[in-house]
N, C-alpha and C positions, 0 to 999 in steps of 0.2 A: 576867847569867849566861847566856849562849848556850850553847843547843842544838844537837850537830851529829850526823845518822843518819850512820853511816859502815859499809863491812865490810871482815874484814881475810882474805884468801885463803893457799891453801896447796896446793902440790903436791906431797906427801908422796911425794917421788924417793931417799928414806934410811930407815934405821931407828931413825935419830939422833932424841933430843929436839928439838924444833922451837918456837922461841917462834914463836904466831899473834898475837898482841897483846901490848900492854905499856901501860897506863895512863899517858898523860901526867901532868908532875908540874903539879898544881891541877888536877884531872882526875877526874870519878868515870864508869863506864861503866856503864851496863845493861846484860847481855848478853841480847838478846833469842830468837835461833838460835843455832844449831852445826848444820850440816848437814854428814854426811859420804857423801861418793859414792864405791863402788869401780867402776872403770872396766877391768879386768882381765876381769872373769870369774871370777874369784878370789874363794870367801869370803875375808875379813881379819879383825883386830881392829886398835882405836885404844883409847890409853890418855889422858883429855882431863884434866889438874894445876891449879892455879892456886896461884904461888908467892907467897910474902907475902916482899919483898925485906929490908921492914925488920926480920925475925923471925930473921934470924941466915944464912939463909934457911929459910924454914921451906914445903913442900911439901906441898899438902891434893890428895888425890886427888877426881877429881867422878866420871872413868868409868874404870873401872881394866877391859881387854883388855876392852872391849865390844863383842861378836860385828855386823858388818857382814857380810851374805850377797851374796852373786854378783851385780856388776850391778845394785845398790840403792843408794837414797840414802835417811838414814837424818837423822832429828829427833831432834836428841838430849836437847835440852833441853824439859819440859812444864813450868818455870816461868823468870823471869829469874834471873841470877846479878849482883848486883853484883861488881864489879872498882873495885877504889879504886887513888888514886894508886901510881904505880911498882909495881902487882901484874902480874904474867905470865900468861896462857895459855897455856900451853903444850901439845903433841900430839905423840905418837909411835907412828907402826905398825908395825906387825909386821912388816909385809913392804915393803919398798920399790917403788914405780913401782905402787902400786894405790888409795891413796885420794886423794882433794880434800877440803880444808875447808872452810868458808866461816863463817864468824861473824860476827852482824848486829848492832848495839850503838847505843843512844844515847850522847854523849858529851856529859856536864854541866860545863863550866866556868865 
């Protein structure tokens, strides 16, 4: 069963829903980060989901519009998240052309 640290990036250029990851199938993730940076000057917010694929789909919110201020990079996570096979990460801001994501993950297969 190998071990592999991976991250999965984003440059949040829409307002669109944005898968940042997706669980490979035989696959379980740790999420260990979520760092978000606005690089604008701009306060924002980011809304951070994790979809369960095989639930119909079913959509559990983690960060619903959580305030990032001017120019800050922001930790979003204070414990891991497990991600199992075929579940999504998903992220959407507010405003286009102001944040970065970045998400840091063990991957157990």
């Amino acid at each position: 069963m190998p071990n592999n640290y991976k991250n999965a990036k984003k440059d949040l250029t829409s307002t669109d829903v944005t898968t940042l990851y997706t669980a490979p199938v035989a696959t379980t993730a740790i999420v260990k980060s979520i760092l978000v940076s606005e690089d604008s000057g701009n306060a924002d917010t980011i809304t951070v989901t994790l979809t369960d694929a095989e639930s119909s789909p079913a959509t559990f919110s983690i960060f619903k519009t959580k305030a990032i201020s001017a120019n800050a990079t922001v930790e979003l996570l204070t414990a891991p998240i497990v991600v199992q096979e075929s579940e999504i990460l998903k992220v959407q801001a507010a405003t286009a052309d102001r944040l970065h994501v970045i998400a840091s993950f063990l991957e157990i297969s």
